[in-house]
RODRENDREN-480400 format. One record per atom (N, C-alpha, C): residue in one letter; residue number from 0; atom name; z, y, x. Coordinates in nm, 2 decimals, decimal comma. Layout:
residues N
+-----+-----+------+--------+--------+--------+
: res :   n : atom :     up :  north :   east :
+-----+-----+------+--------+--------+--------+
:   A : NUM :   CA :      Z :      Y :      X :
...
+-----+-----+------+--------+--------+--------+
***
This chain:
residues 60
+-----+-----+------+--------+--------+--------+
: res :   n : atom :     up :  north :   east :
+-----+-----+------+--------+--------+--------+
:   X :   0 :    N :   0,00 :  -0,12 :   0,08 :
:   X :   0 :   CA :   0,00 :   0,00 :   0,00 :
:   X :   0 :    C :   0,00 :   0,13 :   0,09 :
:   X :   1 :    N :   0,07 :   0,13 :   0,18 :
:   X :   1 :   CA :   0,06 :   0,23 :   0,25 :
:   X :   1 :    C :  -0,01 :   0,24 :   0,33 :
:   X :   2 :    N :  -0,09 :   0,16 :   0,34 :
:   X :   2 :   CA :  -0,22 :   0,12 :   0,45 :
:   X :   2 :    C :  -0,35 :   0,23 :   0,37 :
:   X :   3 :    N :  -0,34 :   0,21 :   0,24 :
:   X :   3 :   CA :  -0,44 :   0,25 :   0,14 :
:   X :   3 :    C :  -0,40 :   0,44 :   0,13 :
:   X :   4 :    N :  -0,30 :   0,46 :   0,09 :
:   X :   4 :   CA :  -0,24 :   0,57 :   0,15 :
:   X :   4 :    C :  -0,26 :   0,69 :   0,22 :
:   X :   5 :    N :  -0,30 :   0,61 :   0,35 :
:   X :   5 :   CA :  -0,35 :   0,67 :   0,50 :
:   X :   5 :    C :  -0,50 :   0,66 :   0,50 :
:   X :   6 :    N :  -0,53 :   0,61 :   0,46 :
:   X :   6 :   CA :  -0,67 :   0,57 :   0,42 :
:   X :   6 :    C :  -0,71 :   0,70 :   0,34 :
:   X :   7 :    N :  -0,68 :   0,70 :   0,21 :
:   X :   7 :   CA :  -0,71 :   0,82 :   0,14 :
:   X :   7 :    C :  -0,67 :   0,93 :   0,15 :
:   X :   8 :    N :  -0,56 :   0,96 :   0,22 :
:   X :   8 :   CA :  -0,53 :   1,08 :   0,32 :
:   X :   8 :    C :  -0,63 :   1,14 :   0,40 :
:   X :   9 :    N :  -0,68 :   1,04 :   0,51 :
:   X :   9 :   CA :  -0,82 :   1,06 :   0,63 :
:   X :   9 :    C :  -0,88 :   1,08 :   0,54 :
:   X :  10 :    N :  -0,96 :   1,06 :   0,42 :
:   X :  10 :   CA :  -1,10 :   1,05 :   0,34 :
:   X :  10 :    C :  -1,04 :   1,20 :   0,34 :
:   X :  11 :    N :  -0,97 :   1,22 :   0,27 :
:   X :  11 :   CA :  -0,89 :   1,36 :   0,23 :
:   X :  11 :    C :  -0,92 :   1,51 :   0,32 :
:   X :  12 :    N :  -0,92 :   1,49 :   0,41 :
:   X :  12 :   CA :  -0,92 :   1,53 :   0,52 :
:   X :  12 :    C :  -1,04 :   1,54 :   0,61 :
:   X :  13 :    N :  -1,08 :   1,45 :   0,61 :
:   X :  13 :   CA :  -1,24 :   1,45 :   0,64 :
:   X :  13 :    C :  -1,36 :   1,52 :   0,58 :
:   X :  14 :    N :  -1,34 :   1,50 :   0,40 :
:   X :  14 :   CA :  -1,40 :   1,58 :   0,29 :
:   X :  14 :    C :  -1,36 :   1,72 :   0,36 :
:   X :  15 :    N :  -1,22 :   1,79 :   0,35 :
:   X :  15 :   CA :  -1,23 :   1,95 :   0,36 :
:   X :  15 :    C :  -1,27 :   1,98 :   0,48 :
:   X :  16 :    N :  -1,31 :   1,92 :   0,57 :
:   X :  16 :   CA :  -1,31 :   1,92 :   0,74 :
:   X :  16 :    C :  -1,50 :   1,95 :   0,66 :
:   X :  17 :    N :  -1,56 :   1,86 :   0,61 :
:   X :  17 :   CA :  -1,70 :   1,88 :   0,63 :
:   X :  17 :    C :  -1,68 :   1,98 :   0,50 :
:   X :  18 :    N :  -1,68 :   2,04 :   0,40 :
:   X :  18 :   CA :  -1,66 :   2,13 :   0,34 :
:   X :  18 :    C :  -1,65 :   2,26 :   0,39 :
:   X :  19 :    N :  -1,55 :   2,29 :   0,51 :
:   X :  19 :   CA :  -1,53 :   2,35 :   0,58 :
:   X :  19 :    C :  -1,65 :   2,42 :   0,70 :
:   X :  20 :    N :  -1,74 :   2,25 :   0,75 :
:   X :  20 :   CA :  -1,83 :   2,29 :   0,80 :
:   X :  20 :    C :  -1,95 :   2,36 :   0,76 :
:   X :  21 :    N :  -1,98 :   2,29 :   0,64 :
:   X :  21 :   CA :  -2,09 :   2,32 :   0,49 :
:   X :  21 :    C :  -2,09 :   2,50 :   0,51 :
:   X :  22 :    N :  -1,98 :   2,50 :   0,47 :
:   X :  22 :   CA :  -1,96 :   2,68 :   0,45 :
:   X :  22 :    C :  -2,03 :   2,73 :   0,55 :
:   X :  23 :    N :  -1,94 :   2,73 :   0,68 :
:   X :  23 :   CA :  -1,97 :   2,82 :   0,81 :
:   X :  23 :    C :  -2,11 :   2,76 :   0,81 :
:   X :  24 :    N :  -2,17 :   2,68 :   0,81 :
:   X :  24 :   CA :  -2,33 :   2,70 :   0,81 :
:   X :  24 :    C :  -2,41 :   2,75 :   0,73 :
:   X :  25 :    N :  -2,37 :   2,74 :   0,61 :
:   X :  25 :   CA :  -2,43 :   2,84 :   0,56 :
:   X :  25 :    C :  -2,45 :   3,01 :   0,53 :
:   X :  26 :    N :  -2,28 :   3,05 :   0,60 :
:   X :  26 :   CA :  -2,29 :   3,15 :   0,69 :
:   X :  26 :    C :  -2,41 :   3,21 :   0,79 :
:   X :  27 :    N :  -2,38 :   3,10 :   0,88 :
:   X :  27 :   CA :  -2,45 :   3,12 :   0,95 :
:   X :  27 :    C :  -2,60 :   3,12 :   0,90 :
:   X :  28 :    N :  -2,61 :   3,02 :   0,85 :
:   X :  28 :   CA :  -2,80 :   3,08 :   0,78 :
:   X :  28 :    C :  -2,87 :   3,21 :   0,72 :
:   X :  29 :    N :  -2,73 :   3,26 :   0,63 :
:   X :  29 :   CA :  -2,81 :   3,34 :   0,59 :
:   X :  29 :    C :  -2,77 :   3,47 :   0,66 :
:   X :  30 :    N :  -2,69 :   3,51 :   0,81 :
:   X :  30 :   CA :  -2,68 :   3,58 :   0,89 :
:   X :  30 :    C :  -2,81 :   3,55 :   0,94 :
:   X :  31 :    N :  -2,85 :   3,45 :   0,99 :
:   X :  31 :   CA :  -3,02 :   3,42 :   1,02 :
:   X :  31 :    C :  -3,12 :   3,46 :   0,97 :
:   X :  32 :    N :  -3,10 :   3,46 :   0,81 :
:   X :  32 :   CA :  -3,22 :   3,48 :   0,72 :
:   X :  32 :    C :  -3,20 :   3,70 :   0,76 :
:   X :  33 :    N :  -3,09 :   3,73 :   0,74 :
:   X :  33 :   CA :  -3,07 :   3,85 :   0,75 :
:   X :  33 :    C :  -3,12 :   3,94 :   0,88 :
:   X :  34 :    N :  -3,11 :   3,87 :   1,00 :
:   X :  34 :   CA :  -3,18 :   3,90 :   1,10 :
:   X :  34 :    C :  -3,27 :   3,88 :   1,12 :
:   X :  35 :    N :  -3,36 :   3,76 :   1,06 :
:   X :  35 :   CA :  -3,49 :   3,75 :   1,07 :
:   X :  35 :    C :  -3,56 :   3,82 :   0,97 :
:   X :  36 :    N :  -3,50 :   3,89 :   0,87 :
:   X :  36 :   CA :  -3,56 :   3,96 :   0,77 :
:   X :  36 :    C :  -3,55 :   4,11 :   0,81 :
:   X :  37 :    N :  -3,45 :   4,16 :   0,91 :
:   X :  37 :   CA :  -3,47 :   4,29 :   0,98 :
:   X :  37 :    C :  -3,59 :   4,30 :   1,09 :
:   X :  38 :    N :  -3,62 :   4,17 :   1,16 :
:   X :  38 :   CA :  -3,66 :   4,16 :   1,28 :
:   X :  38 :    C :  -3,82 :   4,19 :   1,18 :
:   X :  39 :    N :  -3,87 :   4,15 :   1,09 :
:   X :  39 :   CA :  -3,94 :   4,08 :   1,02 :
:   X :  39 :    C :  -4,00 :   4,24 :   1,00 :
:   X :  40 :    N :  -3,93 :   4,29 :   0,92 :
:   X :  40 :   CA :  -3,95 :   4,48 :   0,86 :
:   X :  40 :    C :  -3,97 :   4,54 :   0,98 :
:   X :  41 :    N :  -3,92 :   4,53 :   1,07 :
:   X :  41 :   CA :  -3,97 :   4,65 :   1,23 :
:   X :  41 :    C :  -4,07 :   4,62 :   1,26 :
:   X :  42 :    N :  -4,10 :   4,45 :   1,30 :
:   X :  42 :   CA :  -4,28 :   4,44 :   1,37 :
:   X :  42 :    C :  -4,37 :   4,50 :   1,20 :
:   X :  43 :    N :  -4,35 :   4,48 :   1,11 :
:   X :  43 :   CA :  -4,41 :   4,49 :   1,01 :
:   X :  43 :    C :  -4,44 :   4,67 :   1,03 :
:   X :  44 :    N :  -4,33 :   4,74 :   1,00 :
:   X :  44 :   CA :  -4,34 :   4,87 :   1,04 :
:   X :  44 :    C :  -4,43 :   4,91 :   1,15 :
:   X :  45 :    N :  -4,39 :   4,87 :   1,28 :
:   X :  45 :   CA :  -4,46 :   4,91 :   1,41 :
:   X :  45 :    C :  -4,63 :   4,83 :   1,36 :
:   X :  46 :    N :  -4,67 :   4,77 :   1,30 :
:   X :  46 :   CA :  -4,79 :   4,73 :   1,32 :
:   X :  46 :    C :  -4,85 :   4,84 :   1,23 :
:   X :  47 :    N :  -4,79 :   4,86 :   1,12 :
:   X :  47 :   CA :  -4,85 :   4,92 :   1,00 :
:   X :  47 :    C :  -4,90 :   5,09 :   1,08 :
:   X :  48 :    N :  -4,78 :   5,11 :   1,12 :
:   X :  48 :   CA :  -4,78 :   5,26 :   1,23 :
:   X :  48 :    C :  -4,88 :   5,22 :   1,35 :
:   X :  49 :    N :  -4,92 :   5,19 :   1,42 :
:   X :  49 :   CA :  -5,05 :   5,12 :   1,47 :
:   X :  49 :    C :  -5,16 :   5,14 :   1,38 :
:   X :  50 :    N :  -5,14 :   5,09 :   1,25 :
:   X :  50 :   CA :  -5,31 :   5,11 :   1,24 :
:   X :  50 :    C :  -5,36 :   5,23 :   1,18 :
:   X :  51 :    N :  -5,23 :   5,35 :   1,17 :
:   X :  51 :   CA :  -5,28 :   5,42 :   1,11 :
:   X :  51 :    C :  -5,18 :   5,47 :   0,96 :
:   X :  52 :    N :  -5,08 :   5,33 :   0,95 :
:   X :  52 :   CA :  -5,03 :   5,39 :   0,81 :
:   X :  52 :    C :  -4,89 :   5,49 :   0,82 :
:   X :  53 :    N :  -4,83 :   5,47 :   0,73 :
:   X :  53 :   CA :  -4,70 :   5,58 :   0,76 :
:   X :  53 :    C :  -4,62 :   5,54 :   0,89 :
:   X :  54 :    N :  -4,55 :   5,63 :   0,91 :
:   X :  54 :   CA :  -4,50 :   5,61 :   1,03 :
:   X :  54 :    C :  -4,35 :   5,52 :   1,04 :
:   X :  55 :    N :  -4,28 :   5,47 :   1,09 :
:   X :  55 :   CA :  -4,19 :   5,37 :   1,09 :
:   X :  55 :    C :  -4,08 :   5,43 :   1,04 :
:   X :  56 :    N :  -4,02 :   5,56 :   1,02 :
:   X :  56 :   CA :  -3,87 :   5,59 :   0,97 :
:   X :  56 :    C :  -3,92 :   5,63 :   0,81 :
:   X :  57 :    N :  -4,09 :   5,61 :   0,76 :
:   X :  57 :   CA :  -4,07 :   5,61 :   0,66 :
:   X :  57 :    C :  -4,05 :   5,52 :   0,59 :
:   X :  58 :    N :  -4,13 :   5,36 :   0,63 :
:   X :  58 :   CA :  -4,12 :   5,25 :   0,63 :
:   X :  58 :    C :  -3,99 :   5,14 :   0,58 :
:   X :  59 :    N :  -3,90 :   5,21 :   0,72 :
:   X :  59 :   CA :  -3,78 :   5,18 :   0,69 :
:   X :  59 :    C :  -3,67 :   5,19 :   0,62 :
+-----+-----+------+--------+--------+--------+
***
């Protein structure tokens, strides 16, 4: 009985451990998505200012 116990304790524990990791990665993604979506608007800007269109502080 107490074997079973400890057993579902670890499961216990394991679950909020990867729960825990779930989150911070998803964190982290969409700090990714956020930086690639800034990175994304500047070359976009600087190209558009290249060919001619508005210039990048209007852009942005």
């Amino acid at each position: 009985m107490i074997g079973i116990a400890l057993v579902l304790a670890d499961l216990a524990d394991i679950r909020a451990e990867m729960r825990q990791d779930l989150a911070a990665l998803g964190d982290e993604l969409a700090g990714l998505r956020r930086h690639m979506d800034d990175r994304f608007a500047a070359i976009q800007s600087k190209r558009l200012h290249k060919l001619g269109g508005l210039p990048p502080e209007v852009i942005n």
